[in-house]
C-alpha positions in Angstrom: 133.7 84.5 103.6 131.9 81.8 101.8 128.5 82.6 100.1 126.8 79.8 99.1 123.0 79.7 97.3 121.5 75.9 97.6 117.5 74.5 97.5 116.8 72.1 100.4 113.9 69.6 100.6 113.2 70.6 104.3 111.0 68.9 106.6 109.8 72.0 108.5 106.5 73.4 106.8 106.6 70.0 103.9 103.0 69.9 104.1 101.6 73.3 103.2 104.3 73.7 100.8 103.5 70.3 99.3 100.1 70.6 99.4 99.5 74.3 98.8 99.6 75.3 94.8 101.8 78.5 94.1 102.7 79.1 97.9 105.6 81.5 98.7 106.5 81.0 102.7 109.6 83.8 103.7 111.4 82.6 106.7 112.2 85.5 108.9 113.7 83.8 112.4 114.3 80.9 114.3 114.6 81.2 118.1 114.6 79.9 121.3 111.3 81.1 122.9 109.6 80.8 126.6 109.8 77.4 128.3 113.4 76.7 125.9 110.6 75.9 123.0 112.2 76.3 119.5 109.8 79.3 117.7 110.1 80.4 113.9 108.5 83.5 112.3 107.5 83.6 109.1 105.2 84.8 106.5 103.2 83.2 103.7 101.4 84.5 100.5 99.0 82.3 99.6 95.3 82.6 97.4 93.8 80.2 99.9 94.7 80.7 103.3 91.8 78.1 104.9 94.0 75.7 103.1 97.2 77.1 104.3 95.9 77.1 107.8 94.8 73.4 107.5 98.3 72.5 106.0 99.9 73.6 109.1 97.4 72.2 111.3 98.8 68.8 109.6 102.0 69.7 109.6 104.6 67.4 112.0 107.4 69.7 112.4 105.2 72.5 113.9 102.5 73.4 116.4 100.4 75.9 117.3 100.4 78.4 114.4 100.0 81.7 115.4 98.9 85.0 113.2 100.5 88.1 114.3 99.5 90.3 111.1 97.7 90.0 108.2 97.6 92.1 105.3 95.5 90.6 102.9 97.2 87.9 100.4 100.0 87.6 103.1 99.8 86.9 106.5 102.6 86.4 109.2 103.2 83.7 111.7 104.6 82.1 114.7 105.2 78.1 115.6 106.5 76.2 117.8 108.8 73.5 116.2 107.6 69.6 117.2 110.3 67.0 118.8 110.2 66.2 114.3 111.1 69.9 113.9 113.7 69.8 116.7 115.7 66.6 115.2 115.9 68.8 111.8 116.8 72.4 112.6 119.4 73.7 111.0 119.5 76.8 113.2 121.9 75.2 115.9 124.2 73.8 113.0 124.5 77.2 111.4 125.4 79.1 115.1 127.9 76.0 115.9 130.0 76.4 113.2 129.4 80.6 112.5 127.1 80.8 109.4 124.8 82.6 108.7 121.0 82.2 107.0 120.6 85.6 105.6 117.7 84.2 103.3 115.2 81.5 102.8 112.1 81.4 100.5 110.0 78.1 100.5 107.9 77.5 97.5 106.3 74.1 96.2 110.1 73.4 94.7 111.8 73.7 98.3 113.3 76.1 100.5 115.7 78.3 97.9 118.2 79.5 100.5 121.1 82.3 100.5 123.6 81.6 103.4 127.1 82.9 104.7 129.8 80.6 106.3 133.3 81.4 107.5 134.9 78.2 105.3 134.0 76.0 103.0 134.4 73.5 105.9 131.7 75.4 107.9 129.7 74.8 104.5 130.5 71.1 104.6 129.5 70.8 108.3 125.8 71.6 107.3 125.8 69.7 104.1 126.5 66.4 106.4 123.8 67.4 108.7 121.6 67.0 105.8 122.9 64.0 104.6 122.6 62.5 107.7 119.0 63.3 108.0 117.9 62.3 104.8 117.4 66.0 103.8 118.0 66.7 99.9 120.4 69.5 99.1 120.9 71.2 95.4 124.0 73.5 95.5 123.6 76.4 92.6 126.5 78.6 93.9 129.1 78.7 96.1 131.5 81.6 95.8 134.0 83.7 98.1 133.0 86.9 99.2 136.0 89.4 100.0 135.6 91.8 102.9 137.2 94.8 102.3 137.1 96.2 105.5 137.7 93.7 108.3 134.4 93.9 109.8 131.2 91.2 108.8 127.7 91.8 110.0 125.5 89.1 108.6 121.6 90.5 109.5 118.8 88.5 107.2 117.1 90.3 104.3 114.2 91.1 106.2 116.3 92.7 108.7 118.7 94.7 106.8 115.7 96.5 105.1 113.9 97.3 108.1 117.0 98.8 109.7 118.2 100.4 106.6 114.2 101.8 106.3 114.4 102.8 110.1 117.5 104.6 109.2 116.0 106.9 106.7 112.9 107.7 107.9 114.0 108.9 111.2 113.1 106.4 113.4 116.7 106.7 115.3 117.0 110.5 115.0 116.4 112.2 118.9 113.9 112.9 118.6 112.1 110.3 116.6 110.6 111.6 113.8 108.8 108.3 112.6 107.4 105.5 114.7 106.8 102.1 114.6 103.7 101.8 112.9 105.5 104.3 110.3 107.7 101.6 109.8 105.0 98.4 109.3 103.3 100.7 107.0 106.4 101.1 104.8 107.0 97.5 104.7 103.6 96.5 104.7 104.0 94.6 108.0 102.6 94.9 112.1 104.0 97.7 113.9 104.4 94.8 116.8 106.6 92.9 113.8 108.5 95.7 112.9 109.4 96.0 116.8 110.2 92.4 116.9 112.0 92.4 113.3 114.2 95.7 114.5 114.9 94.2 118.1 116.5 91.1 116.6 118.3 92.9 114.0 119.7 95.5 116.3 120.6 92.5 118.5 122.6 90.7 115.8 124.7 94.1 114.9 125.5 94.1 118.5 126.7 90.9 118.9 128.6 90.5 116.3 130.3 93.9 116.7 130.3 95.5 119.9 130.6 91.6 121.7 132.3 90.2 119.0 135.2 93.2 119.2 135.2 93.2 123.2 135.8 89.5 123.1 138.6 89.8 120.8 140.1 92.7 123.2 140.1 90.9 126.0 141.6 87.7 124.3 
């Protein structure tokens, strides 16, 4: 497995992190939502959030911005990505070829980005997407990760935590000795988030296990 840490120059969300000074935006998912519309999740800390909400308003790649929690000097959000957004989205470049965006952290520099892929040529594949869209790309590190045991589950940052959280407060003991909104509280989010955040983590263990291992039976 190929790990591979790189800033991009991304189109989605340019404007507030152009425009905003000291802005830290934490991608959390890209999707397809109702109506096949492209949605992304993510959260932003920011000191002036009128101008973060103006930013977006600008912004090309994305429409109606959505907050689903705020917590004070960070809120979270949903978009819908523009026909601009579409023609740039990586998401469908990492599936096609098996990586993996584990993290993404956009800041007035970029999007700094940590990403698996199962070959260097998988990594290659989404370095020409960007090439061919007049994205810039700086590669810090690439390096090969071993695994030991014959079994990969790539889950993001944001939903490793949660689960491992969910884990150890109880929340998948019968019965449940700590609910949903223990579970926002502990990481400072929603307790509709933390549904949506453990829903798609769960899902991605799933799929890449259960699914994964029945379609290797069968094959």
């Amino acid at each position: 497995m190929l790990i591979a840490e790189f800033t991009i120059d991304h189109p989605i969300l340019l404007t507030p992190l152009r425009e905003i000074p000291d802005i830290e935006v934490e991608w959390e998912e890209t999707y397809r939502g109702p109506d096949d519309r492209t949605q992304m999740l993510f959260s932003v800390r920011s000191d002036d959030f009128a101008a973060v909400e103006a930013a977006l308003a600008d912004d090309r790649s994305v429409t109606n911005p959505t907050v689903l929690d705020d917590t004070g000097d960070r809120r979270f959000y949903r978009v819908d990505f523009t026909s601009a957004g579409d023609e740039t989205n990586l998401m469908p470049e990492f599936i096609s070829v098996g990586g993996v965006l584990q993290r993404a952290v956009g800041t007035n520099s970029g999007w700094r980005c940590h990403a698996r892929f199962p070959s260097r040529d998988a990594f290659r594949h989404i370095m020409q997407f960007c090439a061919d869209h007049d994205i810039t790309v700086s590669v810090k590190r690439l390096y090969e990760e071993t695994d030991q045991d014959g079994l990969s589950v790539s889950l993001t940052d944001a939903q490793r935590e949660l689960l491992v959280v969910a884990s150890e407060c109880g929340y998948l003991e019968i019965p449940r000795t700590c609910s949903l909104a223990d579970l926002g509280d502990q990481l400072d989010i929603s307790d509709s988030s933390a549904s949506e955040r453990f829903r798609r983590g769960v899902k991605q263990l799933v799929q890449q296990t259960v699914v994964n291992e029945s379609a290797a039976a069968q094959g």
